[in-house]
C-alpha angles and dihedrals in degrees: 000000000000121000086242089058097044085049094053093042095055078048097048092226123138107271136179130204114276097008141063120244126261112222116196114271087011123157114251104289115266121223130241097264092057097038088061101042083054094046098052089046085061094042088048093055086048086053089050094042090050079052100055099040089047088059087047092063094043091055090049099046084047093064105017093178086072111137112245133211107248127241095245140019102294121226092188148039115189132014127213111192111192104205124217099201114202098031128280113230111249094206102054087048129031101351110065119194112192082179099060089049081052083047094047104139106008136092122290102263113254090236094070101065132226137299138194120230135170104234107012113109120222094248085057121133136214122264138202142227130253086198116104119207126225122199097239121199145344084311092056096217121173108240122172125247084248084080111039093147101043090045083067089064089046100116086056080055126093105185128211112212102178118054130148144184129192099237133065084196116102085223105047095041088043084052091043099047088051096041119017093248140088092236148053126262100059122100115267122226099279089055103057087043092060096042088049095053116010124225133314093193122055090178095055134049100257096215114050135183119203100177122177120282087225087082144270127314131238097266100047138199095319090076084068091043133115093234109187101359124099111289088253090076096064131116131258117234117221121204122240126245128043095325116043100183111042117218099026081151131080108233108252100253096048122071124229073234089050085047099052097045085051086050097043086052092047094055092048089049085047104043090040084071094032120135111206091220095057104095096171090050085052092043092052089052090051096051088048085057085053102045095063091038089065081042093058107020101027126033080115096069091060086043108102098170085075088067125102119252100229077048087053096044092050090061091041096239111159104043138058150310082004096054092108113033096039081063091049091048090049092048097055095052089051083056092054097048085060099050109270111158112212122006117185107198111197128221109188136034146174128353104037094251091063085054124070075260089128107174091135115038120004089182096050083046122052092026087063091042093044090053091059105046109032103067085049098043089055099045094051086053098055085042093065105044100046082058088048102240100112085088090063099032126075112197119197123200117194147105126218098279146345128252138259130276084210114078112247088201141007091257089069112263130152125221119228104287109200095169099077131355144146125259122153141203133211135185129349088094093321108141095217128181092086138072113223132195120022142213126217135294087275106030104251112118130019104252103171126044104352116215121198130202083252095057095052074053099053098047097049089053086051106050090042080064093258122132109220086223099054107037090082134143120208106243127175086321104318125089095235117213135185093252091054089201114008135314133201135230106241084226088189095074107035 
C-alpha cells in the first residue's frame, strides 16, 4: 500500500491506488512531503497542548484548594444553610391548611392515600394546628405566628412548598438531604462545593460546621463529611458557646514569627516523609497552614465586642433564648464577608425533644425552637442585604423532613413526614417574594411541583455556576455527583 492510500484511508476519503482524491472545490493536492511536514506541525502543537494541560494538573493537584473558575455564570458565592435538625412541621410554618383545622379529630379522608410513618398507628387521626397565618409583604405570602421576624424579609423568600425525601429515618434523611443518598460514605453538599470551585479565603477554612451545643445528631458527623473525596475537602467543626476556635491567640511569650518558623519546620519535617498518595497526611498539613493563618489574619472574625450594639441586638444576641444562635448567625455572616464558601448553622441537638422532633408536643416544641432561631434567621437576612452580600450569597432554611398531618399521641405530637413539606431559599439569584410548588389539602403529599432533595441540589449548584453533569469524582468505576441521578433547576425561582 502506498503512503498516499494509508493517508486517505486514516482520513476515510476516497482514495486509488497511486494518487490522492480530488474533492469538489479542493485546494490544489498537496504531496506527501508536505503533507507530512503539515502534519507534524499539527502533531507537535498537540504535544505542547498535552504539556501544558499536564502542568496544569500538577499545579492544581499541588494546591487543591485552588479556586476554580465555575461551568456557568455564577449568581452566587457563598451558602449558608441554616439546618432545622429533627424536622419542622410544614404545616404549622409556611404550608396552612384551613382543611385539616375543619378534619381535627377524624380519620384521614380515603381519598388522600396512604403513608408510611415510624411511630402512627393505623387508627390515628388528623390533627390541627393552634398557629394562625398572616398574609406578609408586597408578595402576600401566608407565613405562621411562629415566625413574626422572618415574615418581615418574605418578599426576599421564595418558598418551596413541595419538597420531598425518600426516608422517614433522622439518619438517612439527614444523609439524603447532605449528600443526595440514603447512606454514609458519599460527600455532603460543602464538599462538592469546595471541590467545584476551590477556596476564596486562604486564611479560613472555606467549609464550616456550627452545630448546637445541646449535642450531636443521629446521623453524626459523617452527614457533614467529604465521603469519598480527598481529605482536603472536609468541614471544619466550630465549637459551641462564645468562642468557637480555641487558641485564636498566640500565648504572650511566642511570636506569631517564632510561630511560623516552627510551622515552616514542622511542614519540611512533614513533606520530607510524604507520601503523594496520602490525602489525609496532605489535608492535616493543610489544616495546620490554616490554623496559623486564623492565628495571625483573622482572630477578629471570632471577635464579637467590635460589633456594634444595634449589629448584636438584631441578632438577639444578648438575651435570651437567641443568645446562641443569634452568635452563630452573626458569625456566619462574618465568615461569608471573608470569603468562606459554604457555612451549615445548626438548630437542634441532642435528646429529640431539643430537636424540631416533635412526637409529644408540637406546640411546646416549635414554639420553643422558633423562639430561638427567628429572630436570628431574620436578622442575618437583613444583615446581609444592607452589606450587600445577600446577592452572593444563597441562604437555605430547612430540616430532613416535615411532619405529619395525623396525630402520633394524644398530646398532640406529629411523626417525621418525607412525602411534602415546606424549605425556602433567599438571596444568591433566588427571585423571593413567592411560594412555589403545594401539598395537599391536608398536607400530606406534594401535589404540585414536586421538588426532591436532588432538585434544591441541582439549583444551588446552578446558581453557584456548577453544572450537575460535570461536577463529577471517579469512584469504583462510576463518576459520582451530588445529584446522584438527575436533578432538576426549580426554574421558578432563578
Amino acid at each position: 500500500m502506498s503512503g498516499d492510500t494509508a493517508v486517505g484511508q486514516v482520513f476515510n476519503l476516497p482514495v486509488h491506488q497511486g494518487q490522492v482524491a480530488n474533492l469538489p472545490h479542493a485546494k490544489p493536492t498537496r504531496t506527501r512531503r508536505e503533507f507530512v511536514r503539515e502534519a507534524c506541525c499539527g502533531f507537535s502543537g498537540l504535544a505542547l497542548a498535552s504539556l501544558l494541560h499536564d502542568e496544569q494538573l500538577r499545579a492544581a493537584s499541588s494546591n487543591p484548594l485552588a479556586a476554580k473558575r465555575p461551568h456557568l455564570p455564577a449568581k452566587a458565592k457563598s451558602i449558608i444553610f441554616l439546618f432545622m435538625a429533627g424536622g419542622p412541621s410544614h404545616v404549622e410554618t409556611f404550608d396552612p391548611k384551613p382543611l385539616l383545622n375543619k378534619l381535627n379529630g377524624q380519620r384521614r379522608p380515603e381519598e388522600f392515600g396512604e403513608a408510611k410513618y415510624q411511630f402512627v398507628h393505623e387508627d390515628a387521626r388528623l390533627l390541627g394546628t393552634k398557629r394562625t397565618f398572616r398574609k406578609y409583604g408586597e408578595s402576600g405570602i401566608e407565613v405562621s405566628d411562629l415566625f413574626p421576624h422572618t415574615a418581615t424579609c418574605i418578599d426576599d423568600i421564595a418558598v418551596l412548598r413541595s419538597c420531598h425525601g425518600d426516608s422517614v429515618v433522622h439518619s438517612a434523611a439527614q444523609y439524603e438531604l447532605f449528600s443526595g443518598r440514603v447512606v454514609p460514605g458519599f460527600p455532603s453538599m460543602g464538599s462538592w462545593l469546595l471541590y467545584g470551585l476551590g477556596a476564596e479565603s486562604q486564611s479560613l477554612p472555606s467549609y464550616v460546621v456550627m452545630p448546637d451545643p445541646k449535642g450531636a445528631l443521629e446521623a453524626g458527623q459523617p452527614m457533614y463529611a467529604h465521603g469519598i473525596l480527598p481529605a482536603v475537602y472536609q468541614p471544619t467543626m466550630f465549637r459551641p458557646g462564645d468562642r468557637p476556635v480555641l487558641n485564636l491567640d498566640l500565648p504572650k511569650h511566642v511570636t506569631a514569627q517564632q510561630r511560623r518558623r516552627t510551622l515552616q519546620f514542622l511542614r519540611s519535617l512533614n513533606e520530607s516523609t510524604l507520601d503523594p498518595a496520602d490525602e489525609e497526611f496532605s489535608a492535616r498539613i493543610n489544616a495546620y497552614d490554616v490554623a496559623f493563618r486564623m492565628q495571625t489574619e483573622a482572630p477578629e472574625v471570632f471577635d464579637l465586642s467590635r460589633e456594634p450594639q444595634e449589629t448584636l441586638d438584631l441578632y438577639g444576641i444578648g438575651s435570651e433564648p437567641t443568645n446562641d444562635y443569634g452568635r452563630r448567625c452573626l458569625f456566619a455572616r462574618k465568615l461569608v464577608e471573608n470569603g468562606v464558601r459554604f457555612t451549615c448553622v445548626v438548630s437542634g441537638g441532642g435528646p429529640g425533644n431539643m430537636q424540631w422532633d416533635a412526637h409529644g408536643d408540637i406546640e411546646e416544641n416549635h414554639l420553643r425552637k422558633a423562639a430561638e432561631t427567628d429572630r436570628p434567621v431574620a436578622g442575618l437576612l437583613k444583615d446581609l442585604k444592607r452589606r450587600g452580600l445577600l446577592d452572593s450569597t444563597l441562604v437555605l432554611w430547612g430540616g430532613e423532613f416535615g411532619r405529619s398531618p395525623d396525630a402520633q399521641s394524644p398530646t398532640g405530637g406529629r411523626d417525621h413526614h418525607n412525602l411534602g413539606f415546606s424549605m425556602w431559599m433567599a438571596g444568591g439569584g433566588i427571585r423571593g417574594g413567592q411560594a412555589v410548588g403545594a401539598t395537599d389539602a391536608i398536607g400530606l403529599k406534594a401535589v404540585e411541583k414536586p421538588c426532591h432533595f436532588r432538585d434544591i441540589h441541582t439549583t444551588i449548584l446552578h446558581q453557584l455556576g456548577l453544572d450537575q453533569h460535570q461536577l463529577t469524582y471517579p469512584h469504583l468505576g462510576r463518576d459520582e455527583r451530588l445529584t446522584f441521578l438527575e436533578g432538576r433547576v426549580i426554574e421558578e425561582i432563578v
